[in-house]
KOLMARVO-704037 format. One record per residue: y, z negated, x negated of N, C-alpha, C in turn; residue in one letter. Coordinates in steps of 0.05 Angstrom, whole numbers, plus 5000, padded with zeros to 4 digits. Each point is the difference from the previous one (the first is absolute). Layout:
<rs>
YZXYZXYZXA/...
</rs>
This chain:
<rs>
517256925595502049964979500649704996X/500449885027500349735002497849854977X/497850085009497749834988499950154971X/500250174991500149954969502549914992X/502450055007501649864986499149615002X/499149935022498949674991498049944985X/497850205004498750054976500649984961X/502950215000500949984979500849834995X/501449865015501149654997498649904987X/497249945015498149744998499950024980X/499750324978498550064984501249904962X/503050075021501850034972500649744996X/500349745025500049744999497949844980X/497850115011498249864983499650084968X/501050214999500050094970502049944987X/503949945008501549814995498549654991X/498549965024498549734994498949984969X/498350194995497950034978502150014973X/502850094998501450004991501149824991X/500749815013500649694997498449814989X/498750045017497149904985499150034968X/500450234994499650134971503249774985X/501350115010502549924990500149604996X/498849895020500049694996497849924977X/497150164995498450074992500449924971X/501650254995500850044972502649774989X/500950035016502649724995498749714990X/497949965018497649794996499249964967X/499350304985499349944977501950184988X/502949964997501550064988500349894973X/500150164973498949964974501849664996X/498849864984500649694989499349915037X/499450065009500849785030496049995014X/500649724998497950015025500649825022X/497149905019500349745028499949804989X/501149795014499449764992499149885037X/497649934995498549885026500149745009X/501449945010501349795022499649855017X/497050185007499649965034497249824995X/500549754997497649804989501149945027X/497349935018500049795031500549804997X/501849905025500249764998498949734995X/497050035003498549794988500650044972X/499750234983499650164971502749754988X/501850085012502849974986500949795002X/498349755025500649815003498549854978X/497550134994497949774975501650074976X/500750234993501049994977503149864996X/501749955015501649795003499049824997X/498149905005498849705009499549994967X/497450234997499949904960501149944979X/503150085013501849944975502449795017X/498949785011501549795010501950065023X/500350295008501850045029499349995013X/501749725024498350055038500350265012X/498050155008500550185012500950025027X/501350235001500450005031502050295006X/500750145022500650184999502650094984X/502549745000501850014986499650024968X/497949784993499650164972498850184989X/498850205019498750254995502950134994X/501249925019502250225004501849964976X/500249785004502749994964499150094979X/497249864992498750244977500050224998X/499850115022499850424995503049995003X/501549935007503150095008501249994968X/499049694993500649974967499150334977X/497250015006499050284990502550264996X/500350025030500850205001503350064999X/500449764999504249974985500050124967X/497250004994500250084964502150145003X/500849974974501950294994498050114975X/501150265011498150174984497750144999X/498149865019498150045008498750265006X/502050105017499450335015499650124978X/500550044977500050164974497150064990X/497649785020497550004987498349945029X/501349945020499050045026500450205021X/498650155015500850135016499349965032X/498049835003500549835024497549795001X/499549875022499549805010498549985017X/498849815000498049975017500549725019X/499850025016500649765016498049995025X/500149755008498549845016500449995037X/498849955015502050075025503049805005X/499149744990501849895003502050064978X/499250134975503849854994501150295008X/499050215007501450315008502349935017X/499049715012501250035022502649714994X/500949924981500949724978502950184991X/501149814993502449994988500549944969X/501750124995501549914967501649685010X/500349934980500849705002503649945012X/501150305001502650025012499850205027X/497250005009500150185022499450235007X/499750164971499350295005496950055001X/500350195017496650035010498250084964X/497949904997498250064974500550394996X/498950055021499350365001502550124989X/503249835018502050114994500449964962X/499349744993500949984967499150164981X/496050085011498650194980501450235010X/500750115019500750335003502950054985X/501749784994502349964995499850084959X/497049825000500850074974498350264990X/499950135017497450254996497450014999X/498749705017496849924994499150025029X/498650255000498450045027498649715017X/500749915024498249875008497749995006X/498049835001497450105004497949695009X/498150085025499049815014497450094997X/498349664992496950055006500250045037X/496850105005500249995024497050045010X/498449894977497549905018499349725011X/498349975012499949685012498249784979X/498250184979499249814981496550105004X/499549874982496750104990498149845016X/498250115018498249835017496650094993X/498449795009498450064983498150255020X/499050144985498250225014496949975016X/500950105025496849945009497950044985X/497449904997497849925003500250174957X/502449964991499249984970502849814988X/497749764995500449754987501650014983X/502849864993500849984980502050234987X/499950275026501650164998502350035010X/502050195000503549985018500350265014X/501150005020501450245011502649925005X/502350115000502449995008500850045015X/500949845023501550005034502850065002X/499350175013503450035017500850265008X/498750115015499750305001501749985033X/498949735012501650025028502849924992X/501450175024502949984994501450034973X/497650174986502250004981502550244998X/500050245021501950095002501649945006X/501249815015501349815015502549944981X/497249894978501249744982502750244973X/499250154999499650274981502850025015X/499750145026502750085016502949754991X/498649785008502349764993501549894974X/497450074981500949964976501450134988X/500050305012501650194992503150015006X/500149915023502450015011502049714989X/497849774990501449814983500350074965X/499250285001500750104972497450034968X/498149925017498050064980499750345003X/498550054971500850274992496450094991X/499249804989496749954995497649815006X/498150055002497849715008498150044977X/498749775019497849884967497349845015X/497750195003498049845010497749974989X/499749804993497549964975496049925013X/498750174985497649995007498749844978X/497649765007498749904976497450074989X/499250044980497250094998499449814975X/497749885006498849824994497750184976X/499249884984498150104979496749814994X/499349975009497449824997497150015010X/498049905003496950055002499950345028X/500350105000499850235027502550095010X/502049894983502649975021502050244964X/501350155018500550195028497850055006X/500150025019498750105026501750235003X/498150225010500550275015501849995025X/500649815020500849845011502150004996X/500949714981502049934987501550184999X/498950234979501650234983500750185030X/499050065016500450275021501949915021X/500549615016500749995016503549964983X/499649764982502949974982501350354993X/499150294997500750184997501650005015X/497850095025501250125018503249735011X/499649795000501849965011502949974985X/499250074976503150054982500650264999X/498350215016501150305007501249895029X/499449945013501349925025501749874994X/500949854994502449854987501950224993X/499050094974501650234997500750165014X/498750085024501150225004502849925031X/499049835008502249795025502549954980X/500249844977502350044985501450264991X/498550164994502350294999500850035025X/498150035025501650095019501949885004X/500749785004502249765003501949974968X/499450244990501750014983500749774972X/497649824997499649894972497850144978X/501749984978497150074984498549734990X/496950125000498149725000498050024978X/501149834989498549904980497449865006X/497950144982496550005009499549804970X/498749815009499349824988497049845008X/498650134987496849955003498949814962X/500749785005500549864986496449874989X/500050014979496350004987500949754985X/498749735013500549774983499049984979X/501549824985499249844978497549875000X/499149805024498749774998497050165003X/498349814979497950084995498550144968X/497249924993500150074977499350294988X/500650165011499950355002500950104972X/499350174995501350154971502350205009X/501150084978502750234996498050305013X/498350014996498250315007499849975036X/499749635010498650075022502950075014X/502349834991502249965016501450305006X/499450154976500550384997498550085023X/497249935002498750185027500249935029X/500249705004501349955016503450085013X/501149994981502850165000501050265012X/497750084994499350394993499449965032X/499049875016498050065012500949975028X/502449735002501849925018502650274993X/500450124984502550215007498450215000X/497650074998499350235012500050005032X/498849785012499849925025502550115024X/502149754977502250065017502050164998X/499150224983502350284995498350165022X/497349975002498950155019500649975026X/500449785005500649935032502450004996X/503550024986502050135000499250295006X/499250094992500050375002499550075027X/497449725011499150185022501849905025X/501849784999501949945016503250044989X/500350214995501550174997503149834980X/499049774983502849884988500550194972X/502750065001502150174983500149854979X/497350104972500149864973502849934989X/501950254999501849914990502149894999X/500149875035500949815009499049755004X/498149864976499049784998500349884973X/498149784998500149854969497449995007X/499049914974497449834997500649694983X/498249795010500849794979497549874998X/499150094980496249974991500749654979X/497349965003499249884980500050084967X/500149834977499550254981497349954987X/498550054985496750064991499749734980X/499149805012499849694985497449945014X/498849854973496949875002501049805020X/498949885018500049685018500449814975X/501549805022500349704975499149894991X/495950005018498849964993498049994970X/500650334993498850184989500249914974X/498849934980499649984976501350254976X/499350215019501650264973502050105004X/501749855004502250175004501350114981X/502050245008500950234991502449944988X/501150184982502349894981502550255022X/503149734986501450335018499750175002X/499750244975499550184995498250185022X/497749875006498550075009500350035036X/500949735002501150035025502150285016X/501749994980501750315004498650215002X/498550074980498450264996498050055027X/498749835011497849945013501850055034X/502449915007501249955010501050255017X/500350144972501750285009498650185005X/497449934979497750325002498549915029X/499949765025498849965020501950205021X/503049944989502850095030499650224991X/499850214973500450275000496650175020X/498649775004498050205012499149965026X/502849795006498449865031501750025005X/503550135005502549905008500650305002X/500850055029501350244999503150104975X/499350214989503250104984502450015015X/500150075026502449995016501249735013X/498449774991500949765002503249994983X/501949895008501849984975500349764993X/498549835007500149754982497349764996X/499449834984498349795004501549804990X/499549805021501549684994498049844990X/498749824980499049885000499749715012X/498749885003499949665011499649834974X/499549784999500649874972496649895005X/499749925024497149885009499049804986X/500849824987499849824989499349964979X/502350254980500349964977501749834992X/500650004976501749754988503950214996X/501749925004502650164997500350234985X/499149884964501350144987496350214997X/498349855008497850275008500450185017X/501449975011500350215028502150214991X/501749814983502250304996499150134972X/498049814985499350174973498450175001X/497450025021498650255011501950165009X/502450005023501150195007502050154985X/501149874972500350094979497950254988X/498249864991496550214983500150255012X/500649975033498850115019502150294995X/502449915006502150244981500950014975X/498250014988500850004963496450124996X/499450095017496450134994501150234989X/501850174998500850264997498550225019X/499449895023498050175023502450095014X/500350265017501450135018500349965029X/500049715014500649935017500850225033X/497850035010500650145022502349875023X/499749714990501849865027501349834979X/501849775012500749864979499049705007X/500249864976498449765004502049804997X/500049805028501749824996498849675005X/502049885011498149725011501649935025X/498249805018500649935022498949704998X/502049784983498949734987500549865022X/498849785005500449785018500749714974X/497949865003500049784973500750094977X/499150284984500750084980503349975000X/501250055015502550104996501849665013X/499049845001500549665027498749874988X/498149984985499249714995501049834977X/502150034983501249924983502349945013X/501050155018503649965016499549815025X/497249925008498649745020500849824986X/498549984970499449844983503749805000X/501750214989503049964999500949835014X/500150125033501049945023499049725013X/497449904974500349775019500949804990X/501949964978502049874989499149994965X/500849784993499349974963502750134983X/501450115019503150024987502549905012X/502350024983502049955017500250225025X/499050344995500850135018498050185016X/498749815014495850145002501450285014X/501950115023500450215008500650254985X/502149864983500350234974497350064975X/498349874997498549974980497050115014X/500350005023498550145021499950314992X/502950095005500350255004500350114974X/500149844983500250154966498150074988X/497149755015496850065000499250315011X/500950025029499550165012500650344988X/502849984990501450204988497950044976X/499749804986498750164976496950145007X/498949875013497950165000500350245016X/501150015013500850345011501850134988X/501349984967500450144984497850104985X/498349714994496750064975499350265021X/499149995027499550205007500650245017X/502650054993501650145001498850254982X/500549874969498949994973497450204998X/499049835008496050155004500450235019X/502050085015499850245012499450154985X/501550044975500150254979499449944982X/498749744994498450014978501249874976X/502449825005501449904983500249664992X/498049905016500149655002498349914972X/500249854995499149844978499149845003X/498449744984500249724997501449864994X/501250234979503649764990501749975021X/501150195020500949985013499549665020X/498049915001498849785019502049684976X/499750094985500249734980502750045002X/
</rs>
């Protein structure tokens, strides 16, 4: 009797878990709201300071995101955050812990938590993503400092042989392992198998390549047992390389975009975040606009998870050219997470930008 009633414990515990999970999940892509991605490394965040005339250093990492995240208003089109190891662990400019200000205003916290892209044995020019050691550890800690979700990004490269079989099977599997250490430890994790830009590839190849990395890694989810609908996905979206001579008009980008996730993306997913990947701002939110205004029936909902898209105009602000670079920062910031707010449902414009 003893032993099934702990049995029933374990059982009902972990299914409470899956619960939560669902529940942070969906909060994640709660309609008008998406991420805004934060968690640029400290080298990342120090050069881009540096490009727009700020010395970097840890204090001005820190005032900048603190500035971010004083918006008012903000939460209305954000629902959480992505952050870095260091500032999780940073202050607001009067003391209050970061985690405490986003939870305060209803924006899930949320930490990368891979170690970064290294290059792959004995195939050239390729990435695998590290950090599989300790990363329960890290999962357990972050949790208990209040993160609610993670974010571990895989790179796949497009060019002469490359993906590789390789590439595509080991980057899977290790964003099912990822995933599945963060549910247990109680974050939901955002799978981000990210198909670059760079290179002169067409809109058809970047579709099969696409197709080819989420078949991979829904397969190696299934077979290590991570709870679809206690996850995200945050893909790339279907763009020729920069290279590429033909590129595709919006339009096309949407359509192409959606018909790759409706056949490669499980239905019990409840959400997709996009990345901006080195589109231009008001490209990133005008596809994710197209993308809900297709009049298609959306199995999950489609949101964004911007880094630059949603920062690189409120950088631009913050590093003076007004009387009030902090305020003019965050007015930058605010509008573009209204524009795409906007594109959730299909309502953003061009006029709107002018």
């Amino acid at each position: 009797m003893v032993s099934f009633l702990r049995t029933f414990s374990t059982y009902v515990g972990k299914r409470m878990d899956r619960q939560l999970l669902e529940k942070n999940a969906r909060e994640l892509v709660s309609p008008g709201r998406g991420i805004l991605a934060a968690d640029e490394s400290n080298g990342t965040m120090s050069n881009r300071l540096e490009a727009v005339g700020i010395e970097p250093s840890s204090e001005a990492r820190r005032a900048y995101r603190a500035n971010l995240f004083s918006t008012e208003g903000y939460e209305s089109a954000i629902s959480g955050v992505i952050l870095f190891d260091e500032t999780i662990r940073q202050s607001m400019d009067k003391g209050k812990q970061i985690t405490q200000e986003l939870s305060e205003r209803g924006v899930l916290p949320g930490i990368k938590v891979d170690t970064g892209a290294k290059e792959l044995a004995h195939f050239e020019g390729e990435k695998i993503t590290e950090g599989l050691d300790g990363l329960r550890e890290r999962c357990k800690e972050y949790f208990s400092m209040g993160a609610r979700f993670a974010k571990w990004r895989a790179v796949i490269r497009i060019g002469d042989g490359m993906p590789s079989s390789a590439c595509l099977s080991t980057n899977a599997h290790a964003l099912a392992r990822y995933s599945s250490i963060c549910q247990e430890q109680g974050l939901v994790p955002i799978i981000e198998p990210e198909v670059l830009m760079d290179g002169d590839h067409d809109a058809r190849t970047c579709f099969d390549v696409t197709s080819s990395i989420l078949d991979a890694t829904f397969a190696e989810c299934e077979k290590q047992g991570v709870h679809i609908p206690g996850a995200l996905l945050k893909p790339n979206m279907i763009i020729a390389g920069k290279d590429c001579e033909d590129q595709i008009s919006r339009e096309e980008v949407a359509r192409l975009t959606v018909d790759c996730l409706t056949k490669h993306v499980p239905h019990e997913l409840p959400g997709i975040v996009f990345l901006s990947g080195g589109q231009s701002d008001e490209d990133a939110t005008a596809h994710l606009n197209l993308m809900n205004n297709l009049g298609v029936e959306h199995p999950w909902q489609l949101s964004y998870s911007y880094g630059r898209a949603l920062q690189a105009d409120a950088l631009r602000k913050w590093s003076g050219g007004s009387e009030d670079p902090a305020s003019s920062s965050r007015s930058a910031f605010l509008h573009r997470a209204k524009m795409n707010s906007l594109a959730r449902s299909g309502d953003w414009s061009q006029d709107l930008e002018d």
